[in-house]
Backbone bond lengths (Angstrom), bond angles and torsions (degrees), N, CA, C in turn:
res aa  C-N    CA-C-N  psi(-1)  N-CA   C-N-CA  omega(-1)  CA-C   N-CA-C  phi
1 X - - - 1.468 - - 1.517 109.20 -
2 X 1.353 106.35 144.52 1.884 104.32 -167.03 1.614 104.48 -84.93
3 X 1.018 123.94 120.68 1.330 132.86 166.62 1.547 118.35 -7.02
4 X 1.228 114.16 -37.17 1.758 109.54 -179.74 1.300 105.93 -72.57
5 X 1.571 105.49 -33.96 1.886 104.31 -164.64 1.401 90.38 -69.88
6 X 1.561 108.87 -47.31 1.718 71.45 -175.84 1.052 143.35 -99.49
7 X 1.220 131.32 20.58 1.456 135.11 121.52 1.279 108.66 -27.76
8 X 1.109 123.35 -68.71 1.427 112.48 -148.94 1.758 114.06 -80.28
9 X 1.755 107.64 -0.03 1.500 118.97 176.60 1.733 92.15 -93.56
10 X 1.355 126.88 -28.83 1.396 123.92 -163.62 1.683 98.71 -76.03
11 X 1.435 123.50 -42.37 1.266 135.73 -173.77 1.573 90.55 -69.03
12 X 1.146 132.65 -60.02 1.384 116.11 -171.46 1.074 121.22 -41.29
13 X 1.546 96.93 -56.45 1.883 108.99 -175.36 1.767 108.93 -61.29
14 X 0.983 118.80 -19.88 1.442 126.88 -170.95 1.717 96.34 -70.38
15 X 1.114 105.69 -59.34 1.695 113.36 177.20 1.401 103.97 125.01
16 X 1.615 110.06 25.54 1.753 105.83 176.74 1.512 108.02 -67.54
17 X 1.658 99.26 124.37 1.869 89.45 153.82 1.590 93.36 -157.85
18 X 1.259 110.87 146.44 1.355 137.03 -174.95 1.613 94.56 -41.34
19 X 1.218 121.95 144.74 1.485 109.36 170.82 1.703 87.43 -130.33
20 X 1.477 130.35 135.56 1.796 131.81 122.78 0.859 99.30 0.20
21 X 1.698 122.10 117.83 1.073 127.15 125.94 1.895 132.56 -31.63
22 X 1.407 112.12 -25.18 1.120 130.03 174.74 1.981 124.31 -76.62
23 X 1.740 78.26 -27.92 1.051 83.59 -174.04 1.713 121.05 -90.32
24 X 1.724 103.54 -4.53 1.737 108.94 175.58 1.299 126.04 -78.88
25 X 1.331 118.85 133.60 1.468 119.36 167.47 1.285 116.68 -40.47
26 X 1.290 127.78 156.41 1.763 100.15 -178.10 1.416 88.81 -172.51
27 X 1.717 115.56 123.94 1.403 104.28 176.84 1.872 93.23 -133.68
28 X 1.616 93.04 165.68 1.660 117.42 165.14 1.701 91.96 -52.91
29 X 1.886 94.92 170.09 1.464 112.12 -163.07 2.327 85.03 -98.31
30 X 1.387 107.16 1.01 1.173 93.28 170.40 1.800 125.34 -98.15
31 X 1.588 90.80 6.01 1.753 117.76 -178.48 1.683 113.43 88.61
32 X 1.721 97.85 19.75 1.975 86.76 -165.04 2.251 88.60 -91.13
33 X 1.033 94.87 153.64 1.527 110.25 -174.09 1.507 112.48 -83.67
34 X 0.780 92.56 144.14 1.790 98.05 176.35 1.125 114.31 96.75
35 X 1.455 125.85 61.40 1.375 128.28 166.19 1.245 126.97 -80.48
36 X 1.118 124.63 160.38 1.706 119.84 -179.54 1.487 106.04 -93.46
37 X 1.458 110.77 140.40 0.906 126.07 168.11 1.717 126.66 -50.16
38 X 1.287 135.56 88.40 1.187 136.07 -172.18 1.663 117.72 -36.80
39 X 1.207 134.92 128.02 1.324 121.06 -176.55 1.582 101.97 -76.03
40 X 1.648 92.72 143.84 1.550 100.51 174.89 1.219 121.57 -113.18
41 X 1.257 146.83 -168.37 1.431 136.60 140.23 1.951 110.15 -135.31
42 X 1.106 119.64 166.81 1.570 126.31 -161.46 1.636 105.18 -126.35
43 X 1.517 117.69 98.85 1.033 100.84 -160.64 1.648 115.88 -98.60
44 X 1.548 140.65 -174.71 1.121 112.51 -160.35 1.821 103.45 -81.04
45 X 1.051 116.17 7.58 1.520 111.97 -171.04 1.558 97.99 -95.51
46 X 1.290 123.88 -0.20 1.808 129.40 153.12 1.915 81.95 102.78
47 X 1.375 134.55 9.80 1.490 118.33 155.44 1.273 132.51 -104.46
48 X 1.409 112.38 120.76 1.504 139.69 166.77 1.622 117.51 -50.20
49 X 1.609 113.86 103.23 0.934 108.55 -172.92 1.278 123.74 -127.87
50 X 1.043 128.00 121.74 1.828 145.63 176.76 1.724 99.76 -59.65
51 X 1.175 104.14 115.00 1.567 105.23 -172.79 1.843 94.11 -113.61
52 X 1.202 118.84 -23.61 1.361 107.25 -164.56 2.155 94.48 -148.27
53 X 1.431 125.56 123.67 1.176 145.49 175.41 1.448 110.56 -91.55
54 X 1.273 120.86 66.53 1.693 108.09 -177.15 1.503 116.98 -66.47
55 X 1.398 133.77 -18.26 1.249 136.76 143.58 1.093 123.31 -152.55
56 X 1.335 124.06 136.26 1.182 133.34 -134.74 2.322 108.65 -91.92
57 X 0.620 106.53 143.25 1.350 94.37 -178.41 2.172 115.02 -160.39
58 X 1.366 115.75 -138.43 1.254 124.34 179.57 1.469 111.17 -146.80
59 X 1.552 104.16 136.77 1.659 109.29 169.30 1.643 100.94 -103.34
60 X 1.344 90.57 141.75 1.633 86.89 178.33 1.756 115.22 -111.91
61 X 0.860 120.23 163.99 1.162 130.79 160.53 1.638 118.04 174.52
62 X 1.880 86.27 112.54 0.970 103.61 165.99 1.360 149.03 -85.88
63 X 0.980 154.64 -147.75 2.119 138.19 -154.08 1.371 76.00 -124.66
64 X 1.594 119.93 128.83 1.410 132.09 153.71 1.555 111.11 -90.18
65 X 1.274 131.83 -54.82 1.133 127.47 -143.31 1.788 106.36 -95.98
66 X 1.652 103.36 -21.57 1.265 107.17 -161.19 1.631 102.30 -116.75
67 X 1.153 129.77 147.32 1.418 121.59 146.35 1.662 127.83 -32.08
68 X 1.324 124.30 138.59 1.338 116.70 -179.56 1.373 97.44 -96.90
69 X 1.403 97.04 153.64 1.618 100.30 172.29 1.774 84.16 -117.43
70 X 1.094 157.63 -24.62 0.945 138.11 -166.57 1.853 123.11 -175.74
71 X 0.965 136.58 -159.92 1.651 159.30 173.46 1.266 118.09 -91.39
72 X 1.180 135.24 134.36 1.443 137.29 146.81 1.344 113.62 -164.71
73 X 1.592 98.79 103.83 2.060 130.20 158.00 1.116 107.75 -42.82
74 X 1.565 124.38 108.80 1.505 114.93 -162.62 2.110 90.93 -123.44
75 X 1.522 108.37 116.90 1.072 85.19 169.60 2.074 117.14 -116.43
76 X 1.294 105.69 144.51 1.367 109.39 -167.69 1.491 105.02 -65.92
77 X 1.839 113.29 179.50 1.191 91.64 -171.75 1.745 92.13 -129.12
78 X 1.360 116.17 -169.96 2.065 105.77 168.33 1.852 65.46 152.45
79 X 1.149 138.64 111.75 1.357 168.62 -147.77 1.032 105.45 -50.76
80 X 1.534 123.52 16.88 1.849 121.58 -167.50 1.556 97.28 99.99
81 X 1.356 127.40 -23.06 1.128 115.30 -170.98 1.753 126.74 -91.38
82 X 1.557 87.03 -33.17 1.382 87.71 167.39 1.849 114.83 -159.99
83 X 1.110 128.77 133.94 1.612 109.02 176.00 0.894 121.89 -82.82
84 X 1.139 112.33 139.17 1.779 143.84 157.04 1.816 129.34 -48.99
85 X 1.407 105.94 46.51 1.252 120.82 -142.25 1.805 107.72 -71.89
86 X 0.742 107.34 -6.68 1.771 107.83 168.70 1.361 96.74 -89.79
87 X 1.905 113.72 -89.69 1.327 105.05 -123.70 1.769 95.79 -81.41
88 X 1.746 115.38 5.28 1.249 109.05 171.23 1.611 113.05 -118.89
89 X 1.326 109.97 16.23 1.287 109.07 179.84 1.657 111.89 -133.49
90 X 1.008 105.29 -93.34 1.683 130.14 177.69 1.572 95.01 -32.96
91 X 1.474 136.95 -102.06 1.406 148.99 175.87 1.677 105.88 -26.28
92 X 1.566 139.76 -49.71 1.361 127.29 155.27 0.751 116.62 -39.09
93 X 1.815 138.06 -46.66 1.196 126.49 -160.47 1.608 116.18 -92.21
94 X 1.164 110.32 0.56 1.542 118.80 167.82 1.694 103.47 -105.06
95 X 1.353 120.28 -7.50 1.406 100.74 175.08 1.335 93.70 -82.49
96 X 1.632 134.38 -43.22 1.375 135.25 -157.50 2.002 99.58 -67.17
97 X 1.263 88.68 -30.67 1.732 80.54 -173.04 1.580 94.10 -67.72
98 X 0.941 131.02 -25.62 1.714 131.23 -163.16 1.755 94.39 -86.08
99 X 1.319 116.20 -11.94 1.481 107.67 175.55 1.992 113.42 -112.12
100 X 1.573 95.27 17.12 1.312 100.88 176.42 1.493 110.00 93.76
101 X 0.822 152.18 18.22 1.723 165.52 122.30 1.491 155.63 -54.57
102 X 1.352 134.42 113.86 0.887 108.98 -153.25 1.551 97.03 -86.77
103 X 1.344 112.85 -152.02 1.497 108.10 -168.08 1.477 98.18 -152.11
104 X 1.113 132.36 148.79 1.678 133.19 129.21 1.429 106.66 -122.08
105 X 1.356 122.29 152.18 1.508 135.99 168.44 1.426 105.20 -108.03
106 X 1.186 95.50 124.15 2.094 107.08 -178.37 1.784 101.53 -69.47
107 X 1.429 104.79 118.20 1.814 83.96 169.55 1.616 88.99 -109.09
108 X 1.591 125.67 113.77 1.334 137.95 148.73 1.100 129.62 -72.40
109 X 1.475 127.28 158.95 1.339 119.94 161.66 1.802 117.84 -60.23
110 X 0.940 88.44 170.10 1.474 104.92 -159.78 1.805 113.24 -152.75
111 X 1.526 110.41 118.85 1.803 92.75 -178.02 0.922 134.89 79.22
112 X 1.650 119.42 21.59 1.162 153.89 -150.88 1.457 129.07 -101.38
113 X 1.769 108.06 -6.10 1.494 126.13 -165.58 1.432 101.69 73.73
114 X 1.282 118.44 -161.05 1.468 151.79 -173.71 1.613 97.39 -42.96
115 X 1.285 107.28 -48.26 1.612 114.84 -157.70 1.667 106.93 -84.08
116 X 1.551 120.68 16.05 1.127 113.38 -136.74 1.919 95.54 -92.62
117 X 1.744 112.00 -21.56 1.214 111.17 -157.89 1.810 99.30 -96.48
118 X 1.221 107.29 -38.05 1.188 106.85 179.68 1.529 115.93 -66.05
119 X 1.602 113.94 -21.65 1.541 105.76 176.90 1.452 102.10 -81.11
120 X 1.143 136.46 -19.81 1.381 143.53 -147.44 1.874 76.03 -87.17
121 X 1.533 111.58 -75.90 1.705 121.00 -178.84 1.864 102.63 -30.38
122 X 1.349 113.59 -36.32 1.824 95.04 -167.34 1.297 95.01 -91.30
123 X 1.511 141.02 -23.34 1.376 128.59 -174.32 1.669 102.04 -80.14
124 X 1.337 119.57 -37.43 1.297 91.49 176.23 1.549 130.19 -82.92
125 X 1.625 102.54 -11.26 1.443 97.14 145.55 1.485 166.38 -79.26
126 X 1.840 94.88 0.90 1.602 134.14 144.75 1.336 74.95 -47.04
127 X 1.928 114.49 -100.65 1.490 113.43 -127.52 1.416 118.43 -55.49
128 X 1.263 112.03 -26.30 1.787 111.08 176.63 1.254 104.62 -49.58
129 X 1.329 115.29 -71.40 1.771 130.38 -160.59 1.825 98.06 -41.32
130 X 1.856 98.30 -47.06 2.055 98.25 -163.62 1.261 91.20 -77.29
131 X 1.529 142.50 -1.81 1.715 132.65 167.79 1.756 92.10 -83.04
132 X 0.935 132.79 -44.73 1.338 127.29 -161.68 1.418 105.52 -77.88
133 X 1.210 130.59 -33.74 1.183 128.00 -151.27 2.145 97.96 -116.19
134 X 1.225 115.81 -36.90 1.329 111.73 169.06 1.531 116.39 -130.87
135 X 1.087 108.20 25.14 1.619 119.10 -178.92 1.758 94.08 -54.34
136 X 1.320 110.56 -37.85 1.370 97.96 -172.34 2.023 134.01 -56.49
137 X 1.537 74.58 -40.75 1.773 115.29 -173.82 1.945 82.72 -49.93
138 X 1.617 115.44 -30.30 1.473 92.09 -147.39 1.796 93.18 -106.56
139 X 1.204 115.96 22.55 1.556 116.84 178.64 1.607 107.88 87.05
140 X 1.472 111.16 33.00 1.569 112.71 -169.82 1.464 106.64 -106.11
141 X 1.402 115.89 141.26 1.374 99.86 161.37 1.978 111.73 -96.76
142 X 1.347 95.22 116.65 1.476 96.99 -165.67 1.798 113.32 -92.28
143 X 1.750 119.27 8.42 0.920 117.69 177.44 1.730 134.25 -57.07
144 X 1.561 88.01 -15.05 1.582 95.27 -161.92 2.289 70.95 -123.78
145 X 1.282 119.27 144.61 1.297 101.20 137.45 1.699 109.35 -147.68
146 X 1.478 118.67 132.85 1.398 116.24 172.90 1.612 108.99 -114.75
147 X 1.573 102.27 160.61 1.364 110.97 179.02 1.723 127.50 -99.35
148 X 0.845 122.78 117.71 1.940 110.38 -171.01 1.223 116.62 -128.58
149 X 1.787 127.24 129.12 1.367 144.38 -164.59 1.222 106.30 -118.19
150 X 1.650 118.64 166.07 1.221 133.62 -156.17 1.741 91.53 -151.93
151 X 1.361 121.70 92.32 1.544 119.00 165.30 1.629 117.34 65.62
152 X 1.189 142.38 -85.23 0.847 145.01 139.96 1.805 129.78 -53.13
153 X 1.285 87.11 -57.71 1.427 95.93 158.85 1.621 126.36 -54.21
154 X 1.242 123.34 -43.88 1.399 136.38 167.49 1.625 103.24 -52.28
155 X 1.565 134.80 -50.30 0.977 117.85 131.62 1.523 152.67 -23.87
156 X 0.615 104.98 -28.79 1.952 116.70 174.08 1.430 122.99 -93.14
157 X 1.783 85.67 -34.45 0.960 100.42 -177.56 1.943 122.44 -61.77
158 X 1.559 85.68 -45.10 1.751 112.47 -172.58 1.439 82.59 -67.96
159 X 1.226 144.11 -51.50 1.843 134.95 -171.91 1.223 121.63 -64.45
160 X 1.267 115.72 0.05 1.400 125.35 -166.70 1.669 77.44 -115.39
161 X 1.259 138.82 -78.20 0.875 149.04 -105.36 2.333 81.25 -93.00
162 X 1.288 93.06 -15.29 1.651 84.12 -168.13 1.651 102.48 -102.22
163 X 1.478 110.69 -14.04 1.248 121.85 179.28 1.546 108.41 -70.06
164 X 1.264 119.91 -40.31 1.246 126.46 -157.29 1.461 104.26 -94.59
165 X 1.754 111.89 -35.23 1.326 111.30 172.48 1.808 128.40 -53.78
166 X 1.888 90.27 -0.30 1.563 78.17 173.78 1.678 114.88 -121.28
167 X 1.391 101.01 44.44 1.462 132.16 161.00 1.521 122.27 -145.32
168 X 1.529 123.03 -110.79 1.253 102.74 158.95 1.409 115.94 -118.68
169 X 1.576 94.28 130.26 1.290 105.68 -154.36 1.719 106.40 -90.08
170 X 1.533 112.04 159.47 1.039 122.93 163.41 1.783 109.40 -15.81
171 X 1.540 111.91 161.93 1.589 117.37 145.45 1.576 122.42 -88.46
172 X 1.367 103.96 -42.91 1.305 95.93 -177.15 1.766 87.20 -170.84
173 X 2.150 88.11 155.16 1.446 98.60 -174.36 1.983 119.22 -124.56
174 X 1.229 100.54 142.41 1.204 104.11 -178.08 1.067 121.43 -102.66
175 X 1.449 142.81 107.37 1.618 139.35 -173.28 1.600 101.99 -104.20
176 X 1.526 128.22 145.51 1.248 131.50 176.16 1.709 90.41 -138.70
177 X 1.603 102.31 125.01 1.601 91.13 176.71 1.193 116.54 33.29
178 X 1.442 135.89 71.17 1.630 124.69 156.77 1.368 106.59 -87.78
179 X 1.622 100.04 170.07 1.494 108.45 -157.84 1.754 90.42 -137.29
180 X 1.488 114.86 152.99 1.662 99.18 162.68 1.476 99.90 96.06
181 X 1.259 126.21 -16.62 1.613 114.72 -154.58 1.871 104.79 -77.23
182 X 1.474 118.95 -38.80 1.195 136.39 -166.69 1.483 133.53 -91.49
183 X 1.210 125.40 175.77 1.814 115.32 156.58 1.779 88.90 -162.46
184 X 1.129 113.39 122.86 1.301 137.81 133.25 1.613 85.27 79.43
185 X 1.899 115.11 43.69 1.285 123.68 -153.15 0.909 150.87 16.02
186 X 1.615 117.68 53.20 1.331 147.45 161.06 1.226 108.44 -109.87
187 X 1.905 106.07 121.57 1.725 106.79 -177.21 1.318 99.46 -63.09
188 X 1.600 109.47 155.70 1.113 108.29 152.79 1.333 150.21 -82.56
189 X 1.365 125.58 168.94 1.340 107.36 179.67 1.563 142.18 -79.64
190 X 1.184 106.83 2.61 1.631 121.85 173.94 1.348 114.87 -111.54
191 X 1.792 110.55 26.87 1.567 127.81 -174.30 1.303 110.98 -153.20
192 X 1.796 115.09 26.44 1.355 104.08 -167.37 1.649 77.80 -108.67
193 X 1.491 102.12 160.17 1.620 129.91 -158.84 1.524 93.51 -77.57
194 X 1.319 127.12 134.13 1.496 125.63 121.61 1.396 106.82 -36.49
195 X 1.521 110.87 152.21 1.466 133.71 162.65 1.565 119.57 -52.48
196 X 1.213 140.33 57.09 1.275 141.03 -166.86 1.594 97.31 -147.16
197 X 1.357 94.89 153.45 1.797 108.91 160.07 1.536 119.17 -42.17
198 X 1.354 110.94 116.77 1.459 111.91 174.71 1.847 103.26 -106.65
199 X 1.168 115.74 172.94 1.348 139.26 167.67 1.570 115.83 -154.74
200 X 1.531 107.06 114.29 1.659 118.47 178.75 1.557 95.84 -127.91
201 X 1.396 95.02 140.83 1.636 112.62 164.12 1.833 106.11 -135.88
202 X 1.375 106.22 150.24 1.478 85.07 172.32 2.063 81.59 -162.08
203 X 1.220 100.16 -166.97 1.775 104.33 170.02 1.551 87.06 -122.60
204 X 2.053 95.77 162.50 1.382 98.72 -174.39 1.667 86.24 -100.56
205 X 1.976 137.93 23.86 1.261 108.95 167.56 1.328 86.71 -104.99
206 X 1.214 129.81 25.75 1.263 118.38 165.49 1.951 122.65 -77.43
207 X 1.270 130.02 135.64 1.432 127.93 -151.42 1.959 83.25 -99.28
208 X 0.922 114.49 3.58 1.772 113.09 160.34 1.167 125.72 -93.30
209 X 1.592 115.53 -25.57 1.515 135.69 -153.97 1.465 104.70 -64.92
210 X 1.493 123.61 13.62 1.682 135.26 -178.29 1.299 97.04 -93.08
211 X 1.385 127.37 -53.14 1.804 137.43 173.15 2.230 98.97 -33.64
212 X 1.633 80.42 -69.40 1.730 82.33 -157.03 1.848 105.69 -67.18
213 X 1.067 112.12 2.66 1.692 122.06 171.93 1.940 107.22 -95.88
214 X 1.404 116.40 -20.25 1.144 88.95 176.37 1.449 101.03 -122.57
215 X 1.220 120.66 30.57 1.209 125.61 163.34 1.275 128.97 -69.51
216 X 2.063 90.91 -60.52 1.346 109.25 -176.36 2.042 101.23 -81.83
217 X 0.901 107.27 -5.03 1.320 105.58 176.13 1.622 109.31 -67.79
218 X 1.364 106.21 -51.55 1.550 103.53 -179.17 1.388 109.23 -82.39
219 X 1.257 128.80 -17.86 1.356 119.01 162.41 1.839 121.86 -81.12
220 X 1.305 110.49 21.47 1.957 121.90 169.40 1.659 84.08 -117.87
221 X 1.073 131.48 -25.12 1.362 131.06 -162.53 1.648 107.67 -85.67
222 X 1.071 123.30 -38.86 1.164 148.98 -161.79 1.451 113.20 -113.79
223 X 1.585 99.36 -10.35 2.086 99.05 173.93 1.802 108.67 78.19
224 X 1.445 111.51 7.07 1.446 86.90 178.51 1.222 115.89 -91.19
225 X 1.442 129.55 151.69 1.476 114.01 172.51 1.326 119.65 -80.98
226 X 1.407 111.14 132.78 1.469 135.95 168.61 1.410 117.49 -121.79
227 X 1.476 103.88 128.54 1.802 111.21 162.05 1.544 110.37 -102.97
228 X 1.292 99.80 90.04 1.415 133.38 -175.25 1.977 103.52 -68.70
229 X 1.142 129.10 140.55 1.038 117.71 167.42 1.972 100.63 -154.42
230 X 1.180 132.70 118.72 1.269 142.46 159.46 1.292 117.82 -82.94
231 X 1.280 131.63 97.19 1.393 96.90 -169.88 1.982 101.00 -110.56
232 X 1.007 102.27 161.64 1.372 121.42 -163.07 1.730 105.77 -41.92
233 X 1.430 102.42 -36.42 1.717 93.70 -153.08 2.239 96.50 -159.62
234 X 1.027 97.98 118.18 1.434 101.37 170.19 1.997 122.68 163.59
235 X 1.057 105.65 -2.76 1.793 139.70 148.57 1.793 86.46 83.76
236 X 1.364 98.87 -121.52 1.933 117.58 -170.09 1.077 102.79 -129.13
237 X 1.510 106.59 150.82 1.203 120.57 161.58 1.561 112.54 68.66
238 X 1.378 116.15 41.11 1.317 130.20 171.98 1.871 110.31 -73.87
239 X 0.936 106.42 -32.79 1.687 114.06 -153.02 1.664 126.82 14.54
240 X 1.249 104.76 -97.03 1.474 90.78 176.68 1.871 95.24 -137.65
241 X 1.438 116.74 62.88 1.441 139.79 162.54 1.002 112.17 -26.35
242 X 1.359 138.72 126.05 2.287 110.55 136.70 1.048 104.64 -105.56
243 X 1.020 124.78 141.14 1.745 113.80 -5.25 1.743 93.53 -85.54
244 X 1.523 118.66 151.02 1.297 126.16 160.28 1.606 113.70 -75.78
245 X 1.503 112.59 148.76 1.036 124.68 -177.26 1.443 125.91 -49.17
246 X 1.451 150.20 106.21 1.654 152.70 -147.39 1.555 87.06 -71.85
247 X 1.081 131.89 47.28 2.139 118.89 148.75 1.357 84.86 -140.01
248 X 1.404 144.45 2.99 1.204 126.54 -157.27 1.539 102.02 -154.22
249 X 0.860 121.95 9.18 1.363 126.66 163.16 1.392 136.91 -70.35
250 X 1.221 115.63 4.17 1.696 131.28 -174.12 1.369 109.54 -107.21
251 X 1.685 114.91 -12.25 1.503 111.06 -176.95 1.157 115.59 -70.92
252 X 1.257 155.62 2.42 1.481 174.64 158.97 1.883 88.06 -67.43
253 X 1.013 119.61 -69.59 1.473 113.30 -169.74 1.440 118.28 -54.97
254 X 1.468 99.81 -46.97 1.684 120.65 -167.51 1.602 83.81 -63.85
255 X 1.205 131.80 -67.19 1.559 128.40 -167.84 0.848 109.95 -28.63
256 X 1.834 117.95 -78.42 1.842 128.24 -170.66 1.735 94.20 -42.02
257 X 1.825 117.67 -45.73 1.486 89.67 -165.44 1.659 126.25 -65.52
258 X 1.198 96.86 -8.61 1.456 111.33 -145.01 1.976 88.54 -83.16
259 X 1.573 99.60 -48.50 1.564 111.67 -163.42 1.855 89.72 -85.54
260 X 1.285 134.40 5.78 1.220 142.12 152.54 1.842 130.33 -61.54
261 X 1.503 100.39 -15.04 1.394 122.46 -162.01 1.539 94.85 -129.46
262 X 1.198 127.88 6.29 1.453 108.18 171.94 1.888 116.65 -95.10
């Protein structure tokens, strides 16, 4: 079978399907309902992009068909400047429900000047706390909850994920291509892991692929477990494409296995 089909049989079985923007639950980072739909635009390269966050909040979607085993704060990525709200937001969060998960998508500010990363860091630390604290209220199973980034987002993600580790921390973290994590390949220090299960994938022609190398470096260094994967050839900003790029097309599998072992 040719590599696209099966992608595109794996996405089925996953339970990807485009959802309306109209049609998502969507609340403020204080849990009140009825958020507005962020304007998007669709560009010709097939990505949906959030250019402007007038207040910042969560899309939800939770697992219909399957039992949840758990949470995962997924935030998209587009460099701080703008999110990538399909193939790193919206479409993840229906593959994760297809792997037994519930989902929220962080919508942060974005494009913000100077102030733009640190507001991005306190909104997604609203949304963790309102998953932890009323995730339930919203049809979540909040027993397990992990956090997962996309490039920039994989960034925010790891700042959230180190902020919180010094209370209650994440369960476990998911990096896809993060960007930002390093300097002169030394992680940094407002991105080093809580003690929990990590998962990084990235490509090494990727011009980020230094982040997800000294990540998992200090996490073999440091004893944490990571399912580290480099793979030879498939650049940035792949997310969950069709067809995904043929060096990078297995990260959909490696995931379910990975969130299979927790």
């Amino acid at each position: 079978m040719r590599t696209s089909v099966m992608i595109l049989s794996f996405l089925a079985a996953a339970g990807i399907s485009t959802a309306g923007a109209d049609e998502i639950r969507r609340i403020s980072l204080d849990g009140k309902e009825g958020l507005a739909a962020p304007v998007s635009e669709m560009g010709k390269d097939g990505i949906e992009r959030i250019n402007k966050v007038v207040e910042p909040g969560l899309e939800l979607f939770p697992c219909k068909d399957v039992k949840s085993k758990g949470t995962v704060l997924v935030c998209p990525g587009g460099g701080y400047y703008i999110l990538a709200i399909n193939h790193e937001g919206r479409d993840i969060a229906k593959m994760l429900n297809g792997f037994g998960y519930d989902v929220a998508v962080l919508l942060y500010h974005v494009n913000a000047g100077d102030r733009t990363r640190d507001m991005a860091l306190e909104e997604a630390k609203k949304g963790f706390s309102l998953l932890q604290k009323k995730g339930g209220d919203f049809g979540f199973n909040t027993k397990r909850i992990g956090v997962m980034g996309f490039s920039a987002g994989g960034h925010l993600a790891a700042r959230l994920a180190n902020e919180v580790g010094k209370g209650t921390s994440a369960d476990f973290m998911i990096l896809i291509y993060p960007a930002y994590l390093e300097k002169d390949g030394k992680l940094l220090d407002d991105v080093i892991p809580p003690a929990v299960p990590c998962f990084v994938y990235a490509a090494a022609d990727d011009k980020h692929s230094t982040s997800s190398n000294a990540f998992s470096a200090y996490c073999k260094d440091n004893k944490i477990k990571c399912d580290f994967t480099m793979a030879e050839n498939g650049g940035h900003g792949f997310g969950i494409k069709i067809p995904l790029p043929k060096g990078v097309s297995d990260w959909p599998e490696k995931l379910k296995s990975f969130l299979g072992t927790l």
